[in-house]
Backbone bond lengths (Angstrom), bond angles and torsions (degrees), N, CA, C in turn:
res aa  C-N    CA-C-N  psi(-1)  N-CA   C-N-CA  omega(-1)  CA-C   N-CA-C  phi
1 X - - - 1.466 - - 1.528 109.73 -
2 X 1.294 103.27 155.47 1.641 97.18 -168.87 1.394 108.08 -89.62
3 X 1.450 128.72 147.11 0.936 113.74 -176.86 1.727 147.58 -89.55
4 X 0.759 140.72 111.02 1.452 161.36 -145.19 1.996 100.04 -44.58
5 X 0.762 91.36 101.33 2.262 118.24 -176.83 1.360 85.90 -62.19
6 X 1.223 133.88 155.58 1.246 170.15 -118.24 1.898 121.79 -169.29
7 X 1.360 115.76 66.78 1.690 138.88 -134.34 1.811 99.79 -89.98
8 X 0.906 120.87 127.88 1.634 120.88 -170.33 1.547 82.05 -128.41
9 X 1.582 131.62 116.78 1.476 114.57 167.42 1.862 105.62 -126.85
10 X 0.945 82.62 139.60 1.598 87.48 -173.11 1.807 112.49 -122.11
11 X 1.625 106.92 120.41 1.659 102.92 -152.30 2.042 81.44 -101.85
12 X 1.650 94.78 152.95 1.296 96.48 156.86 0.940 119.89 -110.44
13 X 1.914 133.07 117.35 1.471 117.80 -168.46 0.949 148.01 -75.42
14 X 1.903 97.55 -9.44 1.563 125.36 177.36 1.370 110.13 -64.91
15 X 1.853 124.06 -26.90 1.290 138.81 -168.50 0.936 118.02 -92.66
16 X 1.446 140.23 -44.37 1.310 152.06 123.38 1.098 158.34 23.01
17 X 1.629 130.64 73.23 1.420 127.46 -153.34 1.341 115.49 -95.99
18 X 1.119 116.32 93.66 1.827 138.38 -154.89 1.837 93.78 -65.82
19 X 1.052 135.74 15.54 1.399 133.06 -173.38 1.688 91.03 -136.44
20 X 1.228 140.49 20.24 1.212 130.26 -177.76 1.996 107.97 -156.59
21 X 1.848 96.38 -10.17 1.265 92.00 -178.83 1.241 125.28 -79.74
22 X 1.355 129.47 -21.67 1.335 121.81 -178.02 1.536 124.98 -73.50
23 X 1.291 108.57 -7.35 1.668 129.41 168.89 1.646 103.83 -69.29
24 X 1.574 102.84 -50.20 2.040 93.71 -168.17 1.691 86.76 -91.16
25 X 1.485 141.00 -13.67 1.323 89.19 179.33 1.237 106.51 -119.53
26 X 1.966 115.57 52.31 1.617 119.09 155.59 1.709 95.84 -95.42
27 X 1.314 122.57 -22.99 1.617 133.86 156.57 1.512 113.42 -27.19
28 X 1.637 82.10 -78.81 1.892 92.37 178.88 0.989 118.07 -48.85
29 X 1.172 125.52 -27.58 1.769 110.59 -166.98 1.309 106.29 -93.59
30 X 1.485 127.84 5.97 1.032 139.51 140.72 2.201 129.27 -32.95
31 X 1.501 81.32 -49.21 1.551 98.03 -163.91 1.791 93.85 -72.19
32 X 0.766 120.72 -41.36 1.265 101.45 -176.17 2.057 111.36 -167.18
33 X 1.485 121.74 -152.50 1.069 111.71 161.86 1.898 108.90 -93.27
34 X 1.371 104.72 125.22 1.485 116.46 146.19 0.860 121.79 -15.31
35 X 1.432 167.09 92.34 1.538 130.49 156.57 1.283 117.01 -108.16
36 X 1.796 111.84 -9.06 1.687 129.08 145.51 1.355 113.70 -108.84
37 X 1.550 112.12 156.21 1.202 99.18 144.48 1.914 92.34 173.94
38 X 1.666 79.67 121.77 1.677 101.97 -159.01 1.059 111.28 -128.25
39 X 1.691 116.05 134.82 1.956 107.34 166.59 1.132 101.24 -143.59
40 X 1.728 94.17 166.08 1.235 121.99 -121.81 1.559 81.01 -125.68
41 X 1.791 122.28 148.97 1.123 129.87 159.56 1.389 110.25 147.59
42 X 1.148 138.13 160.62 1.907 165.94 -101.34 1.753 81.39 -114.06
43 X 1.077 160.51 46.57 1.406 142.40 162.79 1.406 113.63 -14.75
44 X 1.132 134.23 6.15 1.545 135.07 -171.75 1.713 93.93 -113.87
45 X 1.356 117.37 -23.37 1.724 110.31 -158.99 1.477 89.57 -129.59
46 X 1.444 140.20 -23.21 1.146 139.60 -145.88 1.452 105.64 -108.95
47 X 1.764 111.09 -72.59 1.021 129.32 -170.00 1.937 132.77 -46.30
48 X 1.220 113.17 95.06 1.296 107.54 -154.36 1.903 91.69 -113.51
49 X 1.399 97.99 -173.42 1.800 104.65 -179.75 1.455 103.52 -78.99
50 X 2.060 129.54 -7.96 1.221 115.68 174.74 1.475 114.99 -92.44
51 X 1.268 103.67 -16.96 1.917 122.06 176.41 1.506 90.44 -67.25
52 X 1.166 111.36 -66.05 1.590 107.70 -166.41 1.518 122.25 -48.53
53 X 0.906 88.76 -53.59 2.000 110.92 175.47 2.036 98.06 -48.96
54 X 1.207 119.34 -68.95 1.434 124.92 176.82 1.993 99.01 -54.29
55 X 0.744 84.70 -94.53 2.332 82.32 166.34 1.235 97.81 5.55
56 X 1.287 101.38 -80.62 1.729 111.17 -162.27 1.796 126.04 -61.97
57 X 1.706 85.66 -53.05 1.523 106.63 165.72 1.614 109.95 -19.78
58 X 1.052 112.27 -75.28 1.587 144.76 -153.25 1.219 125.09 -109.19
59 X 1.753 113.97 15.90 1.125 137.47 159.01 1.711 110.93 46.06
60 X 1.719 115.78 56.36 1.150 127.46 -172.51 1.497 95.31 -121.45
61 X 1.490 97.66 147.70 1.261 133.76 -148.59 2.169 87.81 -103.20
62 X 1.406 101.34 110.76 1.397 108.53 -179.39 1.564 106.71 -86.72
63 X 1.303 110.68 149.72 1.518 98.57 161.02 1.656 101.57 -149.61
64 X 1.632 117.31 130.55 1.373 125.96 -168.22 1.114 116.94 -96.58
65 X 1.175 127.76 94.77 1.672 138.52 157.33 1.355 135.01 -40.05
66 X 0.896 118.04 92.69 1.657 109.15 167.14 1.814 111.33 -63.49
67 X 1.442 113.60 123.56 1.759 114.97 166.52 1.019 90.89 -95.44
68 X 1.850 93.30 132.11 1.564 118.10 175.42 1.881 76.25 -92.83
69 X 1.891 83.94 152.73 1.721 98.36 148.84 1.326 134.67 -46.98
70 X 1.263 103.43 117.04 1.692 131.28 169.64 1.845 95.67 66.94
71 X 1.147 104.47 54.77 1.335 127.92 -177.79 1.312 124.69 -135.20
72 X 1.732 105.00 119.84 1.744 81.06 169.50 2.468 117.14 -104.03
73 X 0.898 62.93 102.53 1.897 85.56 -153.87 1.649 74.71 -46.04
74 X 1.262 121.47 -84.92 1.639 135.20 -167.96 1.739 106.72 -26.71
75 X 0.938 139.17 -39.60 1.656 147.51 176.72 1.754 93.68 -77.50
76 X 1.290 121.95 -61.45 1.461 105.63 -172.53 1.322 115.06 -70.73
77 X 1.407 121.05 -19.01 1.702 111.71 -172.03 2.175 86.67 -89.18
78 X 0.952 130.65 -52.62 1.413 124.93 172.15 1.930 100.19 -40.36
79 X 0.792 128.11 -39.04 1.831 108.23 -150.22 1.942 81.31 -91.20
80 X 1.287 86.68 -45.55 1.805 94.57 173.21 1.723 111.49 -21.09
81 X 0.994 100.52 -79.36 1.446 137.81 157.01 1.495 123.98 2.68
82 X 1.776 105.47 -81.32 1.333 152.80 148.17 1.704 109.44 -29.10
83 X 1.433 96.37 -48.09 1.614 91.96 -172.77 1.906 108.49 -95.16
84 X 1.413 110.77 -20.67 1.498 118.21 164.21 1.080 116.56 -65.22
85 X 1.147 127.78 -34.91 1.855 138.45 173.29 1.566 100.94 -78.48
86 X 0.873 146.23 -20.58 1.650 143.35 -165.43 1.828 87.36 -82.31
87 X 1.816 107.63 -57.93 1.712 106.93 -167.84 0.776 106.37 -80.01
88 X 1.752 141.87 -33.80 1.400 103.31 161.08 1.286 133.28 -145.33
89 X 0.965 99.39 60.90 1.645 125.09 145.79 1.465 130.29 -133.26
90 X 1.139 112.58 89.76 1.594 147.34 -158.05 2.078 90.51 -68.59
91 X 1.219 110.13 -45.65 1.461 112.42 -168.99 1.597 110.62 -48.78
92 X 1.702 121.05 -33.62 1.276 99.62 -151.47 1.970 101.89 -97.83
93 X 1.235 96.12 148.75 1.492 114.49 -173.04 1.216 118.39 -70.46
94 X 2.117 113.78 -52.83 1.020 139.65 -163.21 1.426 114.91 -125.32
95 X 1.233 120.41 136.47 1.606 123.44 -173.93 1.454 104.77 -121.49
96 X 1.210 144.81 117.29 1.384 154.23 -154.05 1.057 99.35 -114.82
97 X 1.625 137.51 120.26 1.495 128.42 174.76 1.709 89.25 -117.50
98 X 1.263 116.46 120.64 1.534 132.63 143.60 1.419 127.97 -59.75
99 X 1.165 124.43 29.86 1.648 111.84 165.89 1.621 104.05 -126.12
100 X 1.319 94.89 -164.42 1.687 107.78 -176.74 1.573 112.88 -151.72
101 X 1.831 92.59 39.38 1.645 120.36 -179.92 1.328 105.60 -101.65
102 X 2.124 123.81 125.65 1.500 93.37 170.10 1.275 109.51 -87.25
103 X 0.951 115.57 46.70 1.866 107.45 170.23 1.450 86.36 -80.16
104 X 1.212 151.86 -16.36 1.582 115.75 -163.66 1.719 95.57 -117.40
105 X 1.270 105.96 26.16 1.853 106.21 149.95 1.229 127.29 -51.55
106 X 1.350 120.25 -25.07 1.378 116.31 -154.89 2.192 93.04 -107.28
107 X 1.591 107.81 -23.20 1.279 88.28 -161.16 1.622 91.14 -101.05
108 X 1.073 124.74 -28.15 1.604 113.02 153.60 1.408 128.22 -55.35
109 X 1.386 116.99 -2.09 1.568 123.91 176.85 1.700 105.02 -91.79
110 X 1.318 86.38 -50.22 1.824 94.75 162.38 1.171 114.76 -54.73
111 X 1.642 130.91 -64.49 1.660 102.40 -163.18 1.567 105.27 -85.62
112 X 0.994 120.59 1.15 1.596 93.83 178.73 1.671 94.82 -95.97
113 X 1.409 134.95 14.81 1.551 127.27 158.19 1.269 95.19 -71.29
114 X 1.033 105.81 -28.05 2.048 109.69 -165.36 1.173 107.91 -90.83
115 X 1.551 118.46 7.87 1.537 111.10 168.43 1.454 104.93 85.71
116 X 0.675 124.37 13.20 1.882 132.11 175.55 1.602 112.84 -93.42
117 X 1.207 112.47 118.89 1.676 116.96 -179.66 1.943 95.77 -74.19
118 X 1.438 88.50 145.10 2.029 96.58 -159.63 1.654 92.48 -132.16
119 X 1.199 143.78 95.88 0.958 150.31 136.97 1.265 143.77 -79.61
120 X 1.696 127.30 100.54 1.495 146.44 -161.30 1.719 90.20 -72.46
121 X 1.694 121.14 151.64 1.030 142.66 140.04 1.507 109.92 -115.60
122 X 1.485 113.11 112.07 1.438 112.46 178.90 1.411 98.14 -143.63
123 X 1.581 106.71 -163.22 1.580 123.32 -142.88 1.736 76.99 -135.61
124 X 1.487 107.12 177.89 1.629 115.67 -145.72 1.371 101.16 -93.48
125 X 1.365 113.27 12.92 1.509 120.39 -160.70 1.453 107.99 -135.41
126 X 1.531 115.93 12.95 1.553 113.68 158.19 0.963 105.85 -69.35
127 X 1.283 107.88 162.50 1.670 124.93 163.75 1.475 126.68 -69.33
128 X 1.078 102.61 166.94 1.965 101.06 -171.30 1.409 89.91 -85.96
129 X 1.128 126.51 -21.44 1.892 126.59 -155.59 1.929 77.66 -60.64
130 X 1.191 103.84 -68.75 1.343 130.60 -160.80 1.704 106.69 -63.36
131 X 1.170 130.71 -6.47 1.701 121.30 -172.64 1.832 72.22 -121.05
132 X 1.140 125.29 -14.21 1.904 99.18 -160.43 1.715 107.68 -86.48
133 X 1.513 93.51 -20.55 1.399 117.88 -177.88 1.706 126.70 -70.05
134 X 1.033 102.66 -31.63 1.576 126.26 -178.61 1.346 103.07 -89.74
135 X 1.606 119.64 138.39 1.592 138.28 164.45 1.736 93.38 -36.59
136 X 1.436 109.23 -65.79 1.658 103.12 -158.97 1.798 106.42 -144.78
137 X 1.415 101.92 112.56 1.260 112.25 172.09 1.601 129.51 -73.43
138 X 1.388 134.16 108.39 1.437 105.55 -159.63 1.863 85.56 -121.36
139 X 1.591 122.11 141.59 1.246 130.90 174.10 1.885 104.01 -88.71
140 X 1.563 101.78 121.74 0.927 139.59 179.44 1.721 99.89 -46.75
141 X 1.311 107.09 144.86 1.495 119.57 166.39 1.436 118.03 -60.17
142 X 1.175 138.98 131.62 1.544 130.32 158.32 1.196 126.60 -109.92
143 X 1.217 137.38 157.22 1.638 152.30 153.62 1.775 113.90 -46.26
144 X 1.022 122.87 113.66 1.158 117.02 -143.86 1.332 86.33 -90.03
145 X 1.600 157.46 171.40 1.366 127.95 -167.36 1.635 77.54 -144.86
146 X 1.067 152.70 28.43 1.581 142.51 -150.15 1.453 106.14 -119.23
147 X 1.587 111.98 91.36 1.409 135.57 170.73 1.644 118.23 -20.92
148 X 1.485 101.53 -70.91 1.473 106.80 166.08 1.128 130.68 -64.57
149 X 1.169 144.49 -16.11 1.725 149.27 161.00 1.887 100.88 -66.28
150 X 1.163 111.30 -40.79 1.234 104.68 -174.48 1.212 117.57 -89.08
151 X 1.547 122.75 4.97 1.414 119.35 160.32 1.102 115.04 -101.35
152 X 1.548 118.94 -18.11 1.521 120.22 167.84 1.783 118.55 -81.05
153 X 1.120 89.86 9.54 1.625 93.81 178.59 1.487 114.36 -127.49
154 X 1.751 92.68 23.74 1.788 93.60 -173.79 1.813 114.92 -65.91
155 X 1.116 116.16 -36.34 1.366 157.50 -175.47 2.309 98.46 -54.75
156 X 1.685 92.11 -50.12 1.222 91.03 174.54 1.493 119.79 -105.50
157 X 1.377 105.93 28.78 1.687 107.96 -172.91 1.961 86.10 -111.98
158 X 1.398 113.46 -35.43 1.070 100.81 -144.38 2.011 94.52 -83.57
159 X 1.697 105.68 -20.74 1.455 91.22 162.66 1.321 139.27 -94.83
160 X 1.467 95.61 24.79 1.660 119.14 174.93 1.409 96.00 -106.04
161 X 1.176 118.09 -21.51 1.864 112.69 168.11 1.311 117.73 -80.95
162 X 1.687 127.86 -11.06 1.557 126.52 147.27 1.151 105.48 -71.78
163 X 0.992 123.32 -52.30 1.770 105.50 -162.55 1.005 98.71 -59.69
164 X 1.423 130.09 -53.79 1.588 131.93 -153.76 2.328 94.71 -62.42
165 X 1.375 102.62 -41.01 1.160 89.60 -171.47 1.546 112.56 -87.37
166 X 1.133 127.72 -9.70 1.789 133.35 166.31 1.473 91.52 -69.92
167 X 1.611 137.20 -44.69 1.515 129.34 -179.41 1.619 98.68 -48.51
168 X 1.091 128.44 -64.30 0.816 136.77 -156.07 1.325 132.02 -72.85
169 X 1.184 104.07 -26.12 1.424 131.27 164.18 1.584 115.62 -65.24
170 X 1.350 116.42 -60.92 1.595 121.15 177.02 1.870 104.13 -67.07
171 X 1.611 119.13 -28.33 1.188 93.16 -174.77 1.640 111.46 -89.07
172 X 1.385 113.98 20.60 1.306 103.04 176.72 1.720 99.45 -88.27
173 X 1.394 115.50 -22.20 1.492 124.85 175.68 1.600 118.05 -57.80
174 X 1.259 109.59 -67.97 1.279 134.62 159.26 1.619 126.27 -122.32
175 X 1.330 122.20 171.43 1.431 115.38 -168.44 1.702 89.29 -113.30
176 X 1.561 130.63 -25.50 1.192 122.10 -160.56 1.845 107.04 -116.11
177 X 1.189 96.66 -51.65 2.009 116.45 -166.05 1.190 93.62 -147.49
178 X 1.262 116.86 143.83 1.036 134.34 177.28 1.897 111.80 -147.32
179 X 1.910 120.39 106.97 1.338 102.89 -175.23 0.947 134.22 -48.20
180 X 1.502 112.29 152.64 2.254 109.75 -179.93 0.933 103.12 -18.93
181 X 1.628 97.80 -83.67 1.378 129.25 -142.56 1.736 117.78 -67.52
182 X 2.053 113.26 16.96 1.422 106.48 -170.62 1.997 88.88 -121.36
183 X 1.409 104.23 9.38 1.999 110.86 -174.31 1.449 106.14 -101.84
184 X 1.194 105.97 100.41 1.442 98.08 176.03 1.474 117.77 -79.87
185 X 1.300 112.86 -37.23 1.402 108.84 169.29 1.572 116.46 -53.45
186 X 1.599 120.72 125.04 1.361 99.93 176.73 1.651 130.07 -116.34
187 X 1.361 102.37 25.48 1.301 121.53 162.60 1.506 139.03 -54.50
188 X 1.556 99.74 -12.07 1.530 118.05 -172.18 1.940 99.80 -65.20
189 X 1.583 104.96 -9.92 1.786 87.17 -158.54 1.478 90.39 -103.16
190 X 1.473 122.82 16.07 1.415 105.62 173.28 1.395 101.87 -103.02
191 X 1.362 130.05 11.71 1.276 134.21 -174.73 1.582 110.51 -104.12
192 X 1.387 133.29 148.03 1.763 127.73 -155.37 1.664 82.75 -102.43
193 X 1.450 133.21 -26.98 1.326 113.73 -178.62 1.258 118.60 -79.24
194 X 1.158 125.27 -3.14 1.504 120.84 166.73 1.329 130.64 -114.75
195 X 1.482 94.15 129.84 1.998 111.37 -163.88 1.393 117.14 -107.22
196 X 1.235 91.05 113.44 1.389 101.32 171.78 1.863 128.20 -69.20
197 X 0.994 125.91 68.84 1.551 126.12 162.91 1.304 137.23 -113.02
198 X 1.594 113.07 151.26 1.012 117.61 -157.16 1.668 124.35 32.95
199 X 1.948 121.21 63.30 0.944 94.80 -168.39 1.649 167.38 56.20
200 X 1.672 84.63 -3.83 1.683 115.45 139.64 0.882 137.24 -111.67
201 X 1.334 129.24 146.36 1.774 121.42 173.64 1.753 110.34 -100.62
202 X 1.551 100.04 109.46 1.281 97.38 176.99 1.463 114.99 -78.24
203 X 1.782 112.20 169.84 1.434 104.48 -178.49 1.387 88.88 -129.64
204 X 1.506 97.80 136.48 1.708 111.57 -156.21 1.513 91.73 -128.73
205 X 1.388 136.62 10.84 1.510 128.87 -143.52 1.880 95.05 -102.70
206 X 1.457 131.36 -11.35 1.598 131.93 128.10 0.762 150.13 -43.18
207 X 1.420 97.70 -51.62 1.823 111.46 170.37 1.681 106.13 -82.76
208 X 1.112 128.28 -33.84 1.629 123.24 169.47 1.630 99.94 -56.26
209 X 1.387 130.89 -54.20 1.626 115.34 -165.11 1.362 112.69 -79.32
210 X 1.709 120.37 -25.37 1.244 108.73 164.90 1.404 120.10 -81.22
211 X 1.503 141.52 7.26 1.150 133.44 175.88 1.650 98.51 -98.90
212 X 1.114 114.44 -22.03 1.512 136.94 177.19 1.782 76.07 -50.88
213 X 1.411 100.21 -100.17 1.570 105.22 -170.06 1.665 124.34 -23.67
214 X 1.385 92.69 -55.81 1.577 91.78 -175.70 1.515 127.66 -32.52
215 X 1.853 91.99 -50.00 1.565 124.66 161.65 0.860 127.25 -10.17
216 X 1.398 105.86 -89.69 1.425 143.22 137.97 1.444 113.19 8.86
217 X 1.344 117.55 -81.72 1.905 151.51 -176.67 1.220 104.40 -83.88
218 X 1.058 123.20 -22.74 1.918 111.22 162.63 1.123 124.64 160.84
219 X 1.639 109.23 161.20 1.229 119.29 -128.21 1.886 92.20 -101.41
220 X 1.311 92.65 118.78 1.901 93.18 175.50 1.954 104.67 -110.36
221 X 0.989 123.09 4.02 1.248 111.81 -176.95 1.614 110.50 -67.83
222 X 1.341 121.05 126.48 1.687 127.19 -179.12 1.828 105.10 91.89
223 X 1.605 110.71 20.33 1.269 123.61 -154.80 1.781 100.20 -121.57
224 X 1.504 111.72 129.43 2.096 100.78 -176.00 1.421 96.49 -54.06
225 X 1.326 107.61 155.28 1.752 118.40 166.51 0.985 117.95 -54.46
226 X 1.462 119.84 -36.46 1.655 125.68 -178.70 1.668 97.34 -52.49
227 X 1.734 123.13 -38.12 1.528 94.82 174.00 1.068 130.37 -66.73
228 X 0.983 116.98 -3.31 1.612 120.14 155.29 1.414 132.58 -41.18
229 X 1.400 87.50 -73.39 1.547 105.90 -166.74 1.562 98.49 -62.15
230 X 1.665 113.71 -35.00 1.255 102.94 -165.90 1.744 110.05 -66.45
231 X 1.371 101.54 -33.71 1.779 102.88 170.77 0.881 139.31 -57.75
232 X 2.110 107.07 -24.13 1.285 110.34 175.51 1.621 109.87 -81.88
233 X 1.604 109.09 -35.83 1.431 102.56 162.64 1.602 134.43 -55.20
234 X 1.286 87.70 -20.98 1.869 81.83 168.37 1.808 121.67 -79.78
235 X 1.418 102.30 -27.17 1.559 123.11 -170.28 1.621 106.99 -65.08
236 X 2.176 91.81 -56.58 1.517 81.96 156.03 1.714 101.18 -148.63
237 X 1.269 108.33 141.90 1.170 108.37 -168.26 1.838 125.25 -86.22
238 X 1.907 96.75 12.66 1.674 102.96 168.15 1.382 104.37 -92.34
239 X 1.455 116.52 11.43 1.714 94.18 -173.15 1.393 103.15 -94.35
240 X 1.694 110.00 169.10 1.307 117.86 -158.53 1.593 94.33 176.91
241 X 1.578 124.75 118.01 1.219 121.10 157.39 1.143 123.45 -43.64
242 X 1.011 147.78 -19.39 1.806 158.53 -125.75 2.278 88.31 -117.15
243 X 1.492 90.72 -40.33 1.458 98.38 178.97 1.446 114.75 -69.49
244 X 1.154 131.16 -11.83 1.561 159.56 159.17 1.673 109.62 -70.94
245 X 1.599 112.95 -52.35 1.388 115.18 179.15 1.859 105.88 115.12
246 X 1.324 102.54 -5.09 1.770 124.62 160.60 1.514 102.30 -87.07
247 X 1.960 81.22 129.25 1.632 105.81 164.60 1.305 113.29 -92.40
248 X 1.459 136.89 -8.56 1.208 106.04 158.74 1.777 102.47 -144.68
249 X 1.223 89.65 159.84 1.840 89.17 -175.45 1.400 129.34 -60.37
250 X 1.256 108.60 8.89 1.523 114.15 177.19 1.516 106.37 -99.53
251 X 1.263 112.12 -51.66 1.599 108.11 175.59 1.494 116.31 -67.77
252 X 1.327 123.97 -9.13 1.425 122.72 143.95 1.607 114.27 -47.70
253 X 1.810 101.47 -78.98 1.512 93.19 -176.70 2.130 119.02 -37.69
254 X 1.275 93.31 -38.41 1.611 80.35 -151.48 1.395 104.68 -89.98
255 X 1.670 119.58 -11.25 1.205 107.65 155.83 1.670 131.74 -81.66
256 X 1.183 98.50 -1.64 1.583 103.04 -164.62 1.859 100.52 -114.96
257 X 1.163 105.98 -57.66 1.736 96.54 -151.56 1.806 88.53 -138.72
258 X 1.122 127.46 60.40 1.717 147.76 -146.78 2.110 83.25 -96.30
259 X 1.714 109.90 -32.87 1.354 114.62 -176.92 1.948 114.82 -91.49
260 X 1.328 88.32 0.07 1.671 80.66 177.79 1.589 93.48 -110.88
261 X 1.126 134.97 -46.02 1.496 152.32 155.35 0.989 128.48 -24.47
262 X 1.318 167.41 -15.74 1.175 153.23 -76.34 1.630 106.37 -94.64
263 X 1.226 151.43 136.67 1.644 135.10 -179.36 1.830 98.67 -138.89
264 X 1.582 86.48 169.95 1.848 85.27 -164.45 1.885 77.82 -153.38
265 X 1.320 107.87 153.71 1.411 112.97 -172.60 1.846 107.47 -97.66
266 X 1.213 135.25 124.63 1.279 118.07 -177.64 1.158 92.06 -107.21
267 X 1.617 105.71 127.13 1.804 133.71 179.37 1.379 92.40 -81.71
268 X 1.493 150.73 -12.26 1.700 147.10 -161.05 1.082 91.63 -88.33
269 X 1.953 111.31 -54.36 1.569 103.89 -150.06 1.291 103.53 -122.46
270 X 1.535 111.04 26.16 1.554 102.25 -167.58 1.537 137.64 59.43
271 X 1.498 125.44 -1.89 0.955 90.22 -163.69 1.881 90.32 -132.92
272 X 1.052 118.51 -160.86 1.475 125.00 -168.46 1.754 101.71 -115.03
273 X 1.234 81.92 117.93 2.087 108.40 172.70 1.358 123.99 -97.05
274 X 1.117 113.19 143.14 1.251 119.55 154.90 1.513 129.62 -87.16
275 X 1.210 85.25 131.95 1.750 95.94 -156.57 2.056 104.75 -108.80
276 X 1.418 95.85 -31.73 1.939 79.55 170.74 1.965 76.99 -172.94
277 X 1.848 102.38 148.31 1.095 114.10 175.34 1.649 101.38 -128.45
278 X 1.556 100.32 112.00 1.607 105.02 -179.13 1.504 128.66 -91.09
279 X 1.202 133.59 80.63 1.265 152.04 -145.72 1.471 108.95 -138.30
């Protein structure tokens, strides 16, 4: 198995579109393990109840800047930062810069002299100085702003507003399974995330969007199952078959979602593969 990179990400908040971030950084936590991940910006001009909520959410480490005049204080206390974590903390592999400022040309030019993999998350309007410089440039998610798509999709918003509210409904019951016979609503069986076994209906409609993602971010087919689990533990780190009522993560897959999963037994190496993930 390959081994698990060591993720330092550092957000800039001035750069930052707080209505689109929690999409690229369920991404990031993709790339590897976290073991930072801090942003940067004015708590006096910035900090609102949706900053806080994401802050908290996602257990990120804030830090509040004062901008001096004709200063960009927030870029120097971040590169500041960047270069204190390089001396001493030897562990991390990867340094993640969140903006789409080229002020941080020069300190991504530095650590990848130093052998450090340097990957930009920005918006469509960085500079090339700044995406040419970095190991791997990835373009940021956006808010799609397009009037007419969203009236032609009224029809499909409003039966994404049952599901979303039948989700919501059973997880005020339970957070994982919940028995048949205690759901009165019985709409849950026209939905593909919910499994019916042994007389429970599990709710799978998490683990379907984060395997969705994983998908998405990389490729596990011909890969042990354990990379799985380990991805879903990185995506989010409360999951756990055991929260299902499975002792081990395979009799999860094959009792639960055996059609999004696909597994094949390898007699060479002993162990259980993934052979195709249909999502």
């Amino acid at each position: 198995m390959d081994k698990i990179q060591n993720v330092a990400l550092f957000i800039d908040g001035d750069n930052v579109n707080k209505s689109t971030f929690q999409h690229n950084f369920d991404e990031i936590k993709l790339k590897g393990r976290l073991c930072i991940k801090r942003i940067y910006f004015d708590f006096n001009v910035k900090l609102d109840d949706k900053w806080k909520n994401i802050i908290l959410s996602n257990g990120i480490e804030s830090i509040s800047v004062t901008n001096l005049p004709g200063k960009n204080s927030t870029d120097i206390k971040l590169m500041l930062d960047m270069i204190k974590e390089y001396y001493s903390n030897p562990i991390i592999d990867i340094f993640i810069i969140m903006s789409s400022d080229s002020d941080f040309y020069h300190i991504a030019t530095f650590l990848r002299s130093c052998g450090k993999k340097v990957i930009c998350y920005g918006e469509s309007h960085t500079p090339p100085m700044l995406k040419n410089v970095c190991d791997e440039f990835v373009l940021c998610k956006i808010k799609k702003k397009n009037d007419s798509q969203q009236i032609n999709n009224l029809v499909d918003n409003l039966q994404i507003n049952a599901e979303e509210n039948l989700y919501q409904e059973l997880r005020q019951i339970d957070l994982y399974s919940i028995p048949k016979s205690d759901i009165q609503n019985k709409n849950w069986s026209q939905y593909p995330y919910y499994k019916e076994y042994k007389n429970r209906v599990y709710i799978l409609k998490d683990i379907f969007d984060t395997i969705k993602l994983i998908t998405e971010n990389k490729n596990l087919e011909n890969k042990n199952l354990s990379a799985l689990k380990d991805m879903l533990i990185r995506a989010d780190s409360s999951f756990s078959e055991k929260n299902y009522g499975f002792n081990n993560f395979k009799d999860f897959i094959v009792s639960l979602i055996p059609e999004i999963v696909q597994t094949s037994w390898n007699n060479e190496r002993r162990i259980e593969m993934i052979i195709k993930i249909n999502i």
